[in-house]
N, C-alpha and C positions, 0 to 999 in steps of 0.2 A: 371226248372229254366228259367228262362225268362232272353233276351239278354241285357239288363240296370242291371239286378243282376252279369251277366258274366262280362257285360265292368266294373260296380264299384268295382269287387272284383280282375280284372286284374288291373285297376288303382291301388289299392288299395296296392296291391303285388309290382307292377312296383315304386310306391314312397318309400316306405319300403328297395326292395333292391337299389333304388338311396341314401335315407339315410343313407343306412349301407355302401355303397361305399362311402361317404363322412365323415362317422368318417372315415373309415381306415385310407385314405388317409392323414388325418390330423393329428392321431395319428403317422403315418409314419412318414411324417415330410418329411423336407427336410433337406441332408447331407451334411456335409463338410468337408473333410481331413484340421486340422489346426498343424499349431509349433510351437511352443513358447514359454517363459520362466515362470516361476512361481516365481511370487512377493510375494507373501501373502498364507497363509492356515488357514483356520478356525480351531478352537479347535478339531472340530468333524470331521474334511475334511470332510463335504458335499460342501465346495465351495474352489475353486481354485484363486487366483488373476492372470493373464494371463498375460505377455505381448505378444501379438499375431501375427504373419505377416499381410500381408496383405490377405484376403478370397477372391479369386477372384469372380465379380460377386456380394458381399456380404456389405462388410464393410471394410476400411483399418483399418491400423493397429493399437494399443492401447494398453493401459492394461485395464482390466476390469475383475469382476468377474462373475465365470462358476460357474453352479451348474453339480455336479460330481453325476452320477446316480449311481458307485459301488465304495463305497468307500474302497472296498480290494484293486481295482486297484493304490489309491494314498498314501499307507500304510506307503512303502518305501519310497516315495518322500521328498526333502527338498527346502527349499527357494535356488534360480539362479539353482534349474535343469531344460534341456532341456526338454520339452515332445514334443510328438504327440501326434493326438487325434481325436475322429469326433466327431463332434458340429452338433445336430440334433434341425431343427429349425421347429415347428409348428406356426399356427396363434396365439395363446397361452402363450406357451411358448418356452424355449430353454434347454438344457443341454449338458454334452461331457459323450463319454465314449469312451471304447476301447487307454484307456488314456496307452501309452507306453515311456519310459524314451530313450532319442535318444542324440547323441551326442551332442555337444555344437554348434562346427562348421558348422552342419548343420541346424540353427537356422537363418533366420535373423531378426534380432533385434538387436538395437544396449544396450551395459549396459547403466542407467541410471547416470547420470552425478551428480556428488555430490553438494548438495549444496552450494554453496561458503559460507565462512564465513566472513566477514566482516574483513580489519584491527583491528578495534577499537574496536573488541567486542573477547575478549576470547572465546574459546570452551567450552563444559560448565563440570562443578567437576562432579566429580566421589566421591560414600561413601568413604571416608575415606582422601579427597583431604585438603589440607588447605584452608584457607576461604583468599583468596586476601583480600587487605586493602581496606574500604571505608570510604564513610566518608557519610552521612546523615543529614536531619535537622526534625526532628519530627514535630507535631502540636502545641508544645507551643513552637519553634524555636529554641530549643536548638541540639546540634552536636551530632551525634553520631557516633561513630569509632564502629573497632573490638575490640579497647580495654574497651570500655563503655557499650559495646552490651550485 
């Protein structure tokens, strides 16, 4: 074998395992211990709505949705439980697992603030509510009430 067949089949070798050491790497990902509350759940819990601390190094804090790699892990969860979790972030993509249910008080996050309701506008019926009085004017200008409706 001649030394141009040696050095192209050592290049050859030496790009192969730099390639294989960059998926791993990337598959791995990078980690992050997070806390946070759960706003939201998808029918199927493959995704979680988060509201999250802050990630140091990362991202502050929000809510936003996780995609949840074992969904036995979120079986038992409900909306305002606490979790922890690690958030594995490739170039790619992102997901959590290792998703664990943790007290309240160890959470920071503050609850979300209701949205005020206006004086002038009621809360809105419930099935089986009475219909408040109005009063309307159709397209050919005539009134309509609850009692006309």
């Amino acid at each position: 074998m001649r030394r141009n067949d040696v050095l192209k089949i050592a290049a050859s070798i030496a790009l192969t395992l730099a390639l294989c050491a960059c998926r791993r790497s990337d598959e791995k990902g990078q980690h992050y211990q997070v806390r946070g509350v759960i706003r939201g759940i998808s029918p199927d819990r493959t995704t979680l709505e988060i509201q999250h601390e802050n990630i140091v190094d990362y991202m502050p804090s929000m809510t936003m949705p996780f995609l949840v790699r074992n969904q036995k892990e979120t079986a038992d969860l409900k909306l305002g439980d606490a979790i922890a979790f690690r958030m594995t972030v490739t170039k790619s993509d992102f997901w959590i697992d290792q998703v664990k249910k943790v007290p309240r008080d160890t959470v920071d996050v503050r609850d979300p603030k209701p949205k005020p309701t206006p004086d002038n506008q009621s809360s809105r019926l419930k099935e089986g509510d009475a219909l408040p009085a109005f009063s309307l004017i159709d397209q050919d200008g005539k009134q309509i009430s609850a009692d006309t409706f």
